[in-house]
C-alpha positions as CSV (number, residue, x, y, z in Angstrom):
1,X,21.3,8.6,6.7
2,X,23.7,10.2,4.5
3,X,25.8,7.7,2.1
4,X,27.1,10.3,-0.1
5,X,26.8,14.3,-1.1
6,X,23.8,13.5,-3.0
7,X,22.8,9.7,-1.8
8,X,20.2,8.5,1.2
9,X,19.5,5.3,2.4
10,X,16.4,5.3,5.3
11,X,16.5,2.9,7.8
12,X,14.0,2.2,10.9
13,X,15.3,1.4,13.8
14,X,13.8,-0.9,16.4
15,X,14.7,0.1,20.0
16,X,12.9,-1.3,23.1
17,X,10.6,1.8,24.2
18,X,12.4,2.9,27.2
19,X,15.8,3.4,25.3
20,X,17.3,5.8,22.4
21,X,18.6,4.9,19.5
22,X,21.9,5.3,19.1
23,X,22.6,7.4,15.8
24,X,26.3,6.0,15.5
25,X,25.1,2.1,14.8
26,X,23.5,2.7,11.8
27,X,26.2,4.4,10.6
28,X,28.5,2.5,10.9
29,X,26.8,-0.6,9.9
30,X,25.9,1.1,6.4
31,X,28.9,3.3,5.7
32,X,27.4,6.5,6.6
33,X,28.5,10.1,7.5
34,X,25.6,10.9,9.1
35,X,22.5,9.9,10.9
36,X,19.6,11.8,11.3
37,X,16.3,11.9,12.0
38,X,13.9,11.7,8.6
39,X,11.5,14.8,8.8
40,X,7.8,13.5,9.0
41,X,7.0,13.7,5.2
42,X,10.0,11.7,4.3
43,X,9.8,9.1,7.1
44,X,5.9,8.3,6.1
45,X,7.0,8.0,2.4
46,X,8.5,4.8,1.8
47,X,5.5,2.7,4.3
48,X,2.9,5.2,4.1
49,X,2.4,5.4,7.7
50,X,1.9,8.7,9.8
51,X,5.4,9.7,11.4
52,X,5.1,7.6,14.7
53,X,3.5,4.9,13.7
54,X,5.5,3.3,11.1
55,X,5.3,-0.6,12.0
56,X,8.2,-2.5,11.8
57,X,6.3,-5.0,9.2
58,X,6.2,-2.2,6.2
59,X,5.9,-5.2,3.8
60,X,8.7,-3.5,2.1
61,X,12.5,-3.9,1.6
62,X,12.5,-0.1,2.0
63,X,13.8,0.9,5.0
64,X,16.1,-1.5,6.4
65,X,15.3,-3.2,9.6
66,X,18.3,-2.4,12.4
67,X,16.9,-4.0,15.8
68,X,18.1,-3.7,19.1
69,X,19.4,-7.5,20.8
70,X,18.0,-6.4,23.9
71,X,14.3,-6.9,22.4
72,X,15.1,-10.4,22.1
73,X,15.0,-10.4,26.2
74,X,11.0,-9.7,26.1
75,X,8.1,-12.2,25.3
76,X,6.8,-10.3,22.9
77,X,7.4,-6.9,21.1
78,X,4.4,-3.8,20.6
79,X,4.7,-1.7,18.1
80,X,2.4,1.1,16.4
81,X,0.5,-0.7,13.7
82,X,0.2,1.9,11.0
83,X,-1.3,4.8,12.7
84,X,-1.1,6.5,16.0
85,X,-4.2,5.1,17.9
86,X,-3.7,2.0,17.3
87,X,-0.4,-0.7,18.3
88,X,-0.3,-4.8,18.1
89,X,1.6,-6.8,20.2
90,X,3.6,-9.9,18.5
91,X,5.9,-12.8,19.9
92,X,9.9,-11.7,19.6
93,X,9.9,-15.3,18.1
94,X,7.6,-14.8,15.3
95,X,9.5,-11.4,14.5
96,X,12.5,-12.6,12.7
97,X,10.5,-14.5,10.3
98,X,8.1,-11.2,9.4
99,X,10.6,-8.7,9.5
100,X,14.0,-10.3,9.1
101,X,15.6,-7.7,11.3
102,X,19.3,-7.5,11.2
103,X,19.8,-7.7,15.3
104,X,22.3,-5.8,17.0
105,X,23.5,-3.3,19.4
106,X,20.9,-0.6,18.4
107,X,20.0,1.7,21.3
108,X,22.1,3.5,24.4
C-alpha cells in the first residue's frame, strides 16, 4: 500500500477463502492512501514464494500479517504452502503463535 509519494509497506492479508479482502482495512489500520494489489514480481519478493502461494508463515517480519476474525470460527485454517501445488492445513489455535496475526475485520 502506499504510505507516502515515494514509500510502500506490503502486507498479506488473511481472508477465509470464500470472501474478499476488503482493500479499505489495511489502509486504515497503517495510514495509507491506497491499497492495491502487489504485481506478481513484487508480491513473491519479500517470502520468495510464486504469486498465489505465499504462506502465511513467511518466517519473516516482512509483510505484515492482517487476518480476518472470522477465521478464528473454523478448526483449522489451509493455506498454500509456498507453491501452487501444494497447501497444509493447521489448527486456528496454533496460528497466533506461528504467525502472530494482527486479527481483525479483514474481508467483505
Amino acid at each position: 500500500m502506499a504510505t507516502g509519494k515515494r514509500s510502500r509497506r506490503y502486507v498479506l492479508a488473511v481472508v477465509p477463502g470464500d470472501r474478499r479482502v476488503d482493500l479499505a482495512a489495511p489502509a486504515g489500520r497503517y495510514g495509507g492512501r491506497e491499497t492495491p494489489f502487489a504485481d506478481r514480481e513484487v508480491a513473491g519478493r519479500p517470502t520468495g514464494s510464486v504469486s498465489g502461494s505465499i504462506t502465511p508463515f513467511a518466517f519473516s517480519c516482512e509483510p505484515d500479517l492482517p487476518a480476518d476474525e472470522n477465521l478464528l470460527v473454523h478448526e483449522e485454517i489451509c493455506f498454500n504452502a509456498g507453491r501452487l501445488d501444494l497447501s497444509a492445513a493447521l489448527s486456528v489455535s496454533d496460528c497466533p503463535a506461528l504467525a502472530e496475526p494482527a486479527v481483525a475485520p479483514r474481508a467483505a
